[in-house]
N, CA, C and O atoms as a GROMACS GRO file, in nm:
protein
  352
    1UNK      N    1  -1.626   0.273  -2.013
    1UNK     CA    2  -1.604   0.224  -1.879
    1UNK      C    3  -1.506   0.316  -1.805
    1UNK      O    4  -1.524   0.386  -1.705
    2UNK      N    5  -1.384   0.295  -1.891
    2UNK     CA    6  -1.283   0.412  -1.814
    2UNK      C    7  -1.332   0.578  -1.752
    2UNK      O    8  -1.281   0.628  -1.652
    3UNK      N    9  -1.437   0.644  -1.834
    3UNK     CA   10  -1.525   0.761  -1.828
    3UNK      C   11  -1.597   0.786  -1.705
    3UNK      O   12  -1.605   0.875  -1.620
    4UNK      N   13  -1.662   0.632  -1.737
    4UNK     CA   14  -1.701   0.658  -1.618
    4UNK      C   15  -1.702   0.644  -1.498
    4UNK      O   16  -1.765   0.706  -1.413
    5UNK      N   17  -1.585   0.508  -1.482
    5UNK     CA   18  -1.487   0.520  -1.343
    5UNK      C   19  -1.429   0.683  -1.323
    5UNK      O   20  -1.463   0.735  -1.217
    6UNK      N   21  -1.361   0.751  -1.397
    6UNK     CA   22  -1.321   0.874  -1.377
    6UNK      C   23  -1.395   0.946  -1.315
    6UNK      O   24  -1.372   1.023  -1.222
    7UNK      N   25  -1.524   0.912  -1.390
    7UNK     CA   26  -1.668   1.038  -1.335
    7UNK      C   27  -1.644   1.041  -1.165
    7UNK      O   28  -1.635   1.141  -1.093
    8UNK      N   29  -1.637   0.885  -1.123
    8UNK     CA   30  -1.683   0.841  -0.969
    8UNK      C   31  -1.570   0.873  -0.867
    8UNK      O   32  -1.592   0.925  -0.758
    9UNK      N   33  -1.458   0.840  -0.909
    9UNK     CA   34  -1.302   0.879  -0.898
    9UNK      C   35  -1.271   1.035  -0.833
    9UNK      O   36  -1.210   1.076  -0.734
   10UNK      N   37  -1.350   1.097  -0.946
   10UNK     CA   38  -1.319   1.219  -0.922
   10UNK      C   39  -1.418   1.326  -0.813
   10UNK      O   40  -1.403   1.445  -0.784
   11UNK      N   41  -1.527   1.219  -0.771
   11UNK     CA   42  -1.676   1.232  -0.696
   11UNK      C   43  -1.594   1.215  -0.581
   11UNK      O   44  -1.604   1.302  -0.493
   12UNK      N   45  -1.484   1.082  -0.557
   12UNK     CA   46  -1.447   1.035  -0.453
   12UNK      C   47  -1.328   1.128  -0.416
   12UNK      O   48  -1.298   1.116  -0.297
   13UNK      N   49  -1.252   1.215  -0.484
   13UNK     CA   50  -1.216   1.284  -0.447
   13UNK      C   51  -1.199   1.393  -0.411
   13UNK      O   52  -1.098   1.455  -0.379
   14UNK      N   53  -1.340   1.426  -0.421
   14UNK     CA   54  -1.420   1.518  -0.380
   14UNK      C   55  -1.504   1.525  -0.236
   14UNK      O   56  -1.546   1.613  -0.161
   15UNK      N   57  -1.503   1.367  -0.242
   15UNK     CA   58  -1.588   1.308  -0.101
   15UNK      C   59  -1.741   1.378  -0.131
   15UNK      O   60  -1.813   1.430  -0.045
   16UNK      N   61  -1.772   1.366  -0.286
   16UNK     CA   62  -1.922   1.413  -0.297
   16UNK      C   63  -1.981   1.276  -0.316
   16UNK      O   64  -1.920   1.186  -0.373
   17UNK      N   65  -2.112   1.262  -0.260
   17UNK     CA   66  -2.176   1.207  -0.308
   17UNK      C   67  -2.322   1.212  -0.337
   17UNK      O   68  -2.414   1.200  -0.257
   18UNK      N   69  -2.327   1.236  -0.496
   18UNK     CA   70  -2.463   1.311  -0.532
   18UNK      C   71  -2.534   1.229  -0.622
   18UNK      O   72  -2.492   1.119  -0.658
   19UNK      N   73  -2.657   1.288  -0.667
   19UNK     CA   74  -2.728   1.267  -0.811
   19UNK      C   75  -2.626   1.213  -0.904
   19UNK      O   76  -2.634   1.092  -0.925
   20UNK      N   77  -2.508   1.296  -0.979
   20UNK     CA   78  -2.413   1.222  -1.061
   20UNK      C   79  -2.349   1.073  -0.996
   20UNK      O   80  -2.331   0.962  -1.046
   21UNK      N   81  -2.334   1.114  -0.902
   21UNK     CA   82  -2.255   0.905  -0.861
   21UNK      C   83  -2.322   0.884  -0.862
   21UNK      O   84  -2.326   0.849  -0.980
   22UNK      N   85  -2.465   0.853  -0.807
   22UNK     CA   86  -2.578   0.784  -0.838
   22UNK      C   87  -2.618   0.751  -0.948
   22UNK      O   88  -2.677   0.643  -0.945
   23UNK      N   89  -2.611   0.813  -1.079
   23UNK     CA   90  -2.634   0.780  -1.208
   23UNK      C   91  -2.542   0.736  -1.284
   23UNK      O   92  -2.570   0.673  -1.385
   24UNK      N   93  -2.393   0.767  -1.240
   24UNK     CA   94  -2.286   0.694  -1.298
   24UNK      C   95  -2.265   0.553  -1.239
   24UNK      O   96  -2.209   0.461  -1.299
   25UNK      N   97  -2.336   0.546  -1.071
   25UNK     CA   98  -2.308   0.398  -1.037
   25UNK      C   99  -2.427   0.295  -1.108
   25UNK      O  100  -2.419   0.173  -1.124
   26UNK      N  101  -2.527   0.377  -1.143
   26UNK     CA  102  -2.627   0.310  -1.218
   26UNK      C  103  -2.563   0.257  -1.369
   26UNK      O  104  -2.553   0.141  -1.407
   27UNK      N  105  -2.536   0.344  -1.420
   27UNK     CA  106  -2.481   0.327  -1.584
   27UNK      C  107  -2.382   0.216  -1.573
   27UNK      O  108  -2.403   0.123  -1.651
   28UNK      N  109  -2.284   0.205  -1.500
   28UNK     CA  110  -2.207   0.103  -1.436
   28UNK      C  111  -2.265  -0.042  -1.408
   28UNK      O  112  -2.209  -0.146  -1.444
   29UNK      N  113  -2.369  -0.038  -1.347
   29UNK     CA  114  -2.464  -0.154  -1.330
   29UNK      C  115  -2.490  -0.168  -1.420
   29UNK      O  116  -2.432  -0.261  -1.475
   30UNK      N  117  -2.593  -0.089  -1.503
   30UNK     CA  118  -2.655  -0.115  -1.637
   30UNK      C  119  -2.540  -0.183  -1.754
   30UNK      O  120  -2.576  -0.276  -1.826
   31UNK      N  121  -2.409  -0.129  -1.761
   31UNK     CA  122  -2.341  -0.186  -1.871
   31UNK      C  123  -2.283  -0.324  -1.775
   31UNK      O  124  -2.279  -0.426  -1.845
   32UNK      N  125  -2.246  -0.342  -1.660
   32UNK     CA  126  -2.230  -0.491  -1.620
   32UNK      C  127  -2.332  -0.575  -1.638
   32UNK      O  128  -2.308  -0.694  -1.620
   33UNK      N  129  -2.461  -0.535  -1.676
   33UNK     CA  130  -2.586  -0.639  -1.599
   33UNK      C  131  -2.552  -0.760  -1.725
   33UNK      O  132  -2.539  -0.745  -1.847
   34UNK      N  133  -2.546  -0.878  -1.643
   34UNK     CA  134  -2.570  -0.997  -1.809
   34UNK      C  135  -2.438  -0.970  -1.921
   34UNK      O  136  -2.470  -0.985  -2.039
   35UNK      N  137  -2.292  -0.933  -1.895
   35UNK     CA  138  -2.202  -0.906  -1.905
   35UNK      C  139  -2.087  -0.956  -1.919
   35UNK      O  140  -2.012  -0.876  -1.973
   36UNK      N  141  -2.023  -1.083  -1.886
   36UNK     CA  142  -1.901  -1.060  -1.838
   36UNK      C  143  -1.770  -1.024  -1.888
   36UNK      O  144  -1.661  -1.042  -1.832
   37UNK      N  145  -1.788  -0.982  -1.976
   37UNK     CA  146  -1.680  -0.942  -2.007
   37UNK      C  147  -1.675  -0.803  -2.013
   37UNK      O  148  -1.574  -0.749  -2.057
   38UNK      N  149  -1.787  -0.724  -1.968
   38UNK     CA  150  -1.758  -0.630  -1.911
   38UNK      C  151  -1.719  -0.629  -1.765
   38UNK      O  152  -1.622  -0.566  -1.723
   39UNK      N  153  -1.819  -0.719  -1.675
   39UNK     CA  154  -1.748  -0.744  -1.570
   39UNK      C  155  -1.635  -0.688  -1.527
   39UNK      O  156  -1.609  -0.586  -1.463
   40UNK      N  157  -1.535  -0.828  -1.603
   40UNK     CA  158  -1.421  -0.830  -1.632
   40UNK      C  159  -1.349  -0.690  -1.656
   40UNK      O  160  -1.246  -0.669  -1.592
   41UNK      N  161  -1.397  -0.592  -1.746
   41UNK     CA  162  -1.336  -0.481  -1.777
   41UNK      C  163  -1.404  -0.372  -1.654
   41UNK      O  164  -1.374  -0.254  -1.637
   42UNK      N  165  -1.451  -0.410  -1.618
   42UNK     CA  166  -1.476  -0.309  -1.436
   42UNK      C  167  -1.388  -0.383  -1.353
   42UNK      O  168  -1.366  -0.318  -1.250
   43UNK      N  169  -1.336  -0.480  -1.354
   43UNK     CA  170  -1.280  -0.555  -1.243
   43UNK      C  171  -1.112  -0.465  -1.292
   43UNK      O  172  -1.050  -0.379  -1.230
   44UNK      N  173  -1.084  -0.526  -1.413
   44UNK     CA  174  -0.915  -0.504  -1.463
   44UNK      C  175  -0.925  -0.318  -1.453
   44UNK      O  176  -0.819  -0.269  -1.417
   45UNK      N  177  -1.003  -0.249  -1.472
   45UNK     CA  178  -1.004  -0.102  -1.474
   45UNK      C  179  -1.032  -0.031  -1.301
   45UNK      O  180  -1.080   0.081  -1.285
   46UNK      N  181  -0.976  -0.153  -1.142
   46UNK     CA  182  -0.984  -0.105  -1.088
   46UNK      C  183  -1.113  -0.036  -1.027
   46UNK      O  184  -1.096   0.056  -0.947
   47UNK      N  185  -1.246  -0.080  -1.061
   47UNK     CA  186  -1.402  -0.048  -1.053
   47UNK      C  187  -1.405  -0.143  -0.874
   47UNK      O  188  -1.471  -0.088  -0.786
   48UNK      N  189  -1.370  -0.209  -0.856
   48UNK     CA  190  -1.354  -0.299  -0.742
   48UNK      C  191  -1.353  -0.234  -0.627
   48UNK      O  192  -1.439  -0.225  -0.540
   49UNK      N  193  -1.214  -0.178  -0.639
   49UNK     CA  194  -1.178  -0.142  -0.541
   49UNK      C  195  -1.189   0.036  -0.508
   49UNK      O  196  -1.158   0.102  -0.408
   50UNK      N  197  -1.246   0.074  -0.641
   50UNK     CA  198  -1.313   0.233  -0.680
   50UNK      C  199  -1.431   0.247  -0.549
   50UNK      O  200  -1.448   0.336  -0.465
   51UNK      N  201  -1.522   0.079  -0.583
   51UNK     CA  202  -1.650   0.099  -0.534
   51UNK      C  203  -1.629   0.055  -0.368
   51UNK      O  204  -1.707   0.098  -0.283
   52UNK      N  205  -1.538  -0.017  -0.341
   52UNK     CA  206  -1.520  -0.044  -0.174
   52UNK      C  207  -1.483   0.111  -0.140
   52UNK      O  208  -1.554   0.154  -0.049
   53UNK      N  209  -1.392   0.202  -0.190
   53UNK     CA  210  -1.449   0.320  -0.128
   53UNK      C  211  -1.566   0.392  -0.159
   53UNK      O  212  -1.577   0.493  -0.090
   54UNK      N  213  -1.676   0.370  -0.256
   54UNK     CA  214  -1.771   0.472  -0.221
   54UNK      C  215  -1.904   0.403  -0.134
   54UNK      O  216  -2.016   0.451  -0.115
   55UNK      N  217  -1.831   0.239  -0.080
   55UNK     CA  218  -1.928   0.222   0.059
   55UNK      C  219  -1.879   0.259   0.146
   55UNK      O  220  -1.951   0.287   0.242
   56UNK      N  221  -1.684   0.282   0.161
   56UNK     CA  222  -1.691   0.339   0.263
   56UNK      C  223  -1.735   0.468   0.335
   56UNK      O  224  -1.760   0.487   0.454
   57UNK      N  225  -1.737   0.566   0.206
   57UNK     CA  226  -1.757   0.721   0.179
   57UNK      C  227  -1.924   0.741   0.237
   57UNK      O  228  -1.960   0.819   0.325
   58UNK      N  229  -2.017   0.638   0.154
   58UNK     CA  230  -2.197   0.698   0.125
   58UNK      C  231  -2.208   0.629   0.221
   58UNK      O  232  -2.320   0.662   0.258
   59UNK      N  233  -2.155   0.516   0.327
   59UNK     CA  234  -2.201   0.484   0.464
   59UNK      C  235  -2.225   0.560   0.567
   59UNK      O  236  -2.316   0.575   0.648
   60UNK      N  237  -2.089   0.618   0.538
   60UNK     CA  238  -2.056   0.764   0.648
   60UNK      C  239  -2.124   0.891   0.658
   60UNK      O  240  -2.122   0.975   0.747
   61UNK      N  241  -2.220   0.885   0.481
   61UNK     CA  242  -2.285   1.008   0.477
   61UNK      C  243  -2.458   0.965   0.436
   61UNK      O  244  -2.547   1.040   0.398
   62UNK      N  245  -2.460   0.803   0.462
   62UNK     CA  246  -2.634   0.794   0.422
   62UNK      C  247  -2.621   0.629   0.482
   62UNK      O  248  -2.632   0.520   0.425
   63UNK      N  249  -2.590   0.670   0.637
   63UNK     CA  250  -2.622   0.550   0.723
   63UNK      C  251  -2.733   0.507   0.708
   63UNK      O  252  -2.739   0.390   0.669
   64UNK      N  253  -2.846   0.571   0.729
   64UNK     CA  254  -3.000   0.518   0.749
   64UNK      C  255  -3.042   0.462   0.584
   64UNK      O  256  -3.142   0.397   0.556
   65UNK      N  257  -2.954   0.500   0.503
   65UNK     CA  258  -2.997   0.477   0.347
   65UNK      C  259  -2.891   0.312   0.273
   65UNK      O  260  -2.903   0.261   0.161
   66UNK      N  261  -2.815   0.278   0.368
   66UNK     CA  262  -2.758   0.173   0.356
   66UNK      C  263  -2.716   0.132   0.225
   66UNK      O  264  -2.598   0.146   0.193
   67UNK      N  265  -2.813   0.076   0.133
   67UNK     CA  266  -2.884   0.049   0.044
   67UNK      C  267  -2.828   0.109  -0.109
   67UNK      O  268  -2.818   0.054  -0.218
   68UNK      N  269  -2.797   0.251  -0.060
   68UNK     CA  270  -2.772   0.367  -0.158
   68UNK      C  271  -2.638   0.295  -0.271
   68UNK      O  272  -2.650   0.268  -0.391
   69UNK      N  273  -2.545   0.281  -0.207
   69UNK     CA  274  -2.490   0.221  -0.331
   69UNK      C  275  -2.468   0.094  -0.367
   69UNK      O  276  -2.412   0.075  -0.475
   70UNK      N  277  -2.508  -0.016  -0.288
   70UNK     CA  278  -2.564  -0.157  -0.348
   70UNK      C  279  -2.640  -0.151  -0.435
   70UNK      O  280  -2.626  -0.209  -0.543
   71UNK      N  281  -2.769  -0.052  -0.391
   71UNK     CA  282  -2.848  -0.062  -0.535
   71UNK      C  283  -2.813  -0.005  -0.649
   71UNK      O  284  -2.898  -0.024  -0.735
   72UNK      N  285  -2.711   0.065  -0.687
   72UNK     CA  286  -2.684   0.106  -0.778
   72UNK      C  287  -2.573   0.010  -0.822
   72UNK      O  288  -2.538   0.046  -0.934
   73UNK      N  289  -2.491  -0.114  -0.776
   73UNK     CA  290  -2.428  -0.162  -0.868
   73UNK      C  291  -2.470  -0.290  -0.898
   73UNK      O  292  -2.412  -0.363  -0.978
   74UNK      N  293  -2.623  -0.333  -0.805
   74UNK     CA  294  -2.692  -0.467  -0.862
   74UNK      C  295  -2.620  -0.574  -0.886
   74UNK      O  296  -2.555  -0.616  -0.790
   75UNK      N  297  -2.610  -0.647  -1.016
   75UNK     CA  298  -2.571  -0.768  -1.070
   75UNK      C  299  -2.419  -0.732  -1.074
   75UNK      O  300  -2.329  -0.814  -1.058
   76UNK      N  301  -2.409  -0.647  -1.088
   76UNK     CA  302  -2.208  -0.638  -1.077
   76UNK      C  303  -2.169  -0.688  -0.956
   76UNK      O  304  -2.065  -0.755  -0.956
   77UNK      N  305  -2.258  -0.664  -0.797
   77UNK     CA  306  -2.218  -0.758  -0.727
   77UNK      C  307  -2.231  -0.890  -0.721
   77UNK      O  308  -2.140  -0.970  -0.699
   78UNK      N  309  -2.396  -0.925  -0.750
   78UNK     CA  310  -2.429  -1.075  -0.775
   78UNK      C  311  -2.256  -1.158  -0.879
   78UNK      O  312  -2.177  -1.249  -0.852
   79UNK      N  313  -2.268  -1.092  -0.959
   79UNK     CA  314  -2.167  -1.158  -1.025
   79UNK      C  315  -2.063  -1.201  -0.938
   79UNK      O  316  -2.058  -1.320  -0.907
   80UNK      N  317  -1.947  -1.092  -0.878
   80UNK     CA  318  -1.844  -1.072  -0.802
   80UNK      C  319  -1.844  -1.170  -0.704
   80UNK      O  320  -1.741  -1.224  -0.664
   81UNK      N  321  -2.008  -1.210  -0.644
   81UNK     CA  322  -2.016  -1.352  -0.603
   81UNK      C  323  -2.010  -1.473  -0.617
   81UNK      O  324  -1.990  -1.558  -0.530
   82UNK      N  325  -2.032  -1.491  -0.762
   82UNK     CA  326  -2.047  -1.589  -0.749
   82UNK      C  327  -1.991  -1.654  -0.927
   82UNK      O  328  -2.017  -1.756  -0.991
   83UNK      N  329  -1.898  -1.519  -0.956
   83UNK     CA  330  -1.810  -1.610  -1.069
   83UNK      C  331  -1.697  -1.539  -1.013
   83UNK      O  332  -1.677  -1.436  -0.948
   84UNK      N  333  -1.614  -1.658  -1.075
   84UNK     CA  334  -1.467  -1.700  -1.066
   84UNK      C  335  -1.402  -1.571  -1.151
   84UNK      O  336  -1.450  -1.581  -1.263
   85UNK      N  337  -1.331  -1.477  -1.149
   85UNK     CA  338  -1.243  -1.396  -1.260
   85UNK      C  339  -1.094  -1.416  -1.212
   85UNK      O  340  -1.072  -1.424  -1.091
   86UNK      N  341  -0.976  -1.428  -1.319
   86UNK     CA  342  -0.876  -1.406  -1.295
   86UNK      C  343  -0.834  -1.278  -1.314
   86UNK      O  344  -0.890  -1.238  -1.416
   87UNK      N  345  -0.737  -1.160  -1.251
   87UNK     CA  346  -0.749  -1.052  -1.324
   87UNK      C  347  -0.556  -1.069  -1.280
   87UNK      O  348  -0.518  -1.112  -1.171
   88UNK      N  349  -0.483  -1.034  -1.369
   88UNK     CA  350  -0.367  -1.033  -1.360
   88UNK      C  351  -0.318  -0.890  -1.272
   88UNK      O  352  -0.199  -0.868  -1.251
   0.00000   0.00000   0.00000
């Protein structure tokens, strides 16, 4: 998890957004999907607030594509909706 927050981290501070965030925001989805306690370990590892900037970032650079990084974190949002986490 930590890996691959770094991967995205370091995308974002780059202000790239390519093929790799796209497949790291996928892998991300894929290990949250049906999860929570990974969830949980994207939430406490800062993944939250990682990913509110790369909508703010891939909005700015794939307006007409909207879509682009919702679909890549899927059920990690469904979740974020609609369960309860405490994260200290």
């Amino acid at each position: 998890m930590k890996k691959l927050l770094n991967i995205v981290k370091d995308k974002m501070a780059g202000q790239t957004v390519d093929i790799t965030m796209k497949f790291t925001l996928s892998a991300l989805w894929n290990l949250t999907d049906e999860s929570p306690s990974t969830c949980q370990m994207f939430l406490e590892e800062g993944g939250l607030d990682l990913f509110m900037e790369v909508l703010d970032v891939s909005y700015l650079k794939f307006k007409k594509k909207k879509s682009f990084p919702l679909s890549c974190m899927g059920n990690t949002g469904k979740k974020l909706h609609t369960t309860s986490y405490s994260v200290a």
